[in-house]
N, C-alpha and C positions, 0 to 999 in steps of 0.2 A: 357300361364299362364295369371291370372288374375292380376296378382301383382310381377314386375319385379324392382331389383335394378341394377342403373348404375354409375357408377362413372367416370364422364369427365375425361380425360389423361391431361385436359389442361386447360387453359381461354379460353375463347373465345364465339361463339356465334353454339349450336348444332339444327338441327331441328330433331323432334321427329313426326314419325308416328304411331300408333296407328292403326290397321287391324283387322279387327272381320270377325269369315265368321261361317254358319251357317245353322240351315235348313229354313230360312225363306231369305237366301238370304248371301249377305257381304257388308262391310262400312269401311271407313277409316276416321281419323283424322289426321291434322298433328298441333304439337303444336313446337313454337322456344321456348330457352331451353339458358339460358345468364347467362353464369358461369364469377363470377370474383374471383381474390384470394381475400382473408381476409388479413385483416390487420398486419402489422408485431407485434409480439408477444411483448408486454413487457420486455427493460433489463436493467432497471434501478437496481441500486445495491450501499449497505452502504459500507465504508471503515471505519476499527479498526483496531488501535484506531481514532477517530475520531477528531484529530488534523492531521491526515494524514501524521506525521511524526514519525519516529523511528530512531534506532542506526543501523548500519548493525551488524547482528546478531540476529536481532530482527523478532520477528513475524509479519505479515501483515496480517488480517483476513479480508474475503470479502463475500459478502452474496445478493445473488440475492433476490428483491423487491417479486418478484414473482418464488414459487416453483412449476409447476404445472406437474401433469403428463403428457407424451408426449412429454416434453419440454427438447431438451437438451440446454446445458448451457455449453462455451466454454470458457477460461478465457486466454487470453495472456499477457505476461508482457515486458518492453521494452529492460528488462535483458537478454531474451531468454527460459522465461518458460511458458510454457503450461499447462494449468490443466481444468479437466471437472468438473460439479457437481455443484449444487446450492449452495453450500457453499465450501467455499476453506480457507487452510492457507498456508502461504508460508511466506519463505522468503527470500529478495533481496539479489541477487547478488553483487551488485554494491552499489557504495556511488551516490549522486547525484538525480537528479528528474527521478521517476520510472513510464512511463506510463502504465495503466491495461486498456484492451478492453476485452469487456463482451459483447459474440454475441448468441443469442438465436435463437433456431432451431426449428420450429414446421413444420410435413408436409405437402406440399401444400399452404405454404404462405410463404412471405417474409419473409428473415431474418432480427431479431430485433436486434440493435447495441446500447452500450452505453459504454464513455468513463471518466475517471477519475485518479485522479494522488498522488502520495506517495513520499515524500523527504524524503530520507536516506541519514543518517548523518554519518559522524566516530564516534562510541565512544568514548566520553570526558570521560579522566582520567585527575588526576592532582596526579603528582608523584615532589621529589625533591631530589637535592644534596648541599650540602654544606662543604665547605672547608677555612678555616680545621676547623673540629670536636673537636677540644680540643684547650687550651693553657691557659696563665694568662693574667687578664683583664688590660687592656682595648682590649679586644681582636676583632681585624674583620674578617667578615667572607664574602667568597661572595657565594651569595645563582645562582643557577641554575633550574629551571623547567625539568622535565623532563616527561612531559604530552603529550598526542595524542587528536586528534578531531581541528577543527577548532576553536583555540582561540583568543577572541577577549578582555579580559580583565583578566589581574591578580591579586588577594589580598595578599599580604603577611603579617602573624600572626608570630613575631619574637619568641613570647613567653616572651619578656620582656615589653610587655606594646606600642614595637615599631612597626611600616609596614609599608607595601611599596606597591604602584601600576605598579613600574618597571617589566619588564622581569625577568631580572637578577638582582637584587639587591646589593647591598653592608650593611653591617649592621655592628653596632659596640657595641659590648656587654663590657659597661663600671663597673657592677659588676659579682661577681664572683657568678655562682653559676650551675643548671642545667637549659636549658631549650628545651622547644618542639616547635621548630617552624613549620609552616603550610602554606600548600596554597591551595589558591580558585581559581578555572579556572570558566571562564564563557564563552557562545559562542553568538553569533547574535539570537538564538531563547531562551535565557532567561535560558537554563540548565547551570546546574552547577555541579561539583566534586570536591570535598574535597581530601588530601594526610590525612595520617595518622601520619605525624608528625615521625622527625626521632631522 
């Protein structure tokens, strides 16, 4: 035939003849033939939200740079999950720092690699107890936290005008009347949770 396709099995260097034959005779050519792979594919990729921290429980959204056909996209995390697809949501397993590796697959070239990372926190709550609940003034009370998540500062809102930066507080309610007291947890990245007052 006049016009033949081939496709190398490999890299490397193929030599190529060419044979004609005919009624006026036969000829040959030989032509070298210098196959390299191409380049590895793009696997650059965003993380959202894009402070790259959450709560566990929370979602982690991931999105390949480049969506293209032929291209698969393989996403690992350092929790132990797997997921395919140019775009992925998931969420962590674990508290702590979460690494994602995004390996892209096209065939007959390298595989394209890129790495990035997601700190999962415990849910900050801020809950409270205090005791006792009742009596006549001048009454003290001591208050108790009762909150999750890594806390690094507390506020406490007595409900009479008084607070406290303590853990545990003590308070002394010197008129008589109702009040709602409150507290504010905060952690090392600037979040906070409020109780609802009891």
């Amino acid at each position: 035939s006049a016009a033949v396709s081939y496709t190398p099995p490999k890299e490397g260097q193929y030599e190529i003849m060419h044979a004609v034959k005919g009624p006026g005779g036969s000829d040959s050519c030989t032509h070298t033939l210098v196959v390299r792979v191409g380049a590895a594919p793009e696997a650059g990729f965003s993380v959202a939200p894009a402070v790259k921290r959450v709560d566990l429980g929370d979602s982690v959204f991931l999105k390949a740079d480049e969506d293209i056909v032929g291209v698969h996209h393989t996403w690992r995390s350092s929790d132990g999950q797997t997921f395919d697809g140019a775009k992925v949501e998931f969420k962590p397993k674990i508290t702590g720092m979460i690494e994602i590796d995004h390996q892209v697959e096209v065939a007959g070239r390298p595989r394209g690699e890129s790495k990035d990372s997601v700190y999962v926190a415990e849910r900050l709550t801020a809950e409270l107890t205090a005791s006792p609940i009742k009596g006549t003034s001048p009454l003290e009370v001591s208050f108790q936290p009762l909150s999750s998540g890594k806390i690094s500062a507390y506020a406490w809102d007595f409900g009479d005008g008084g607070g406290s930066d303590l853990k545990s507080p003590k308070h002394t309610y010197r008129n008589p009347g109702n009040f709602r007291p409150r507290l504010t947890v905060s952690d090392d990245f600037g979040r906070k949770a409020k109780s609802d007052g009891t």
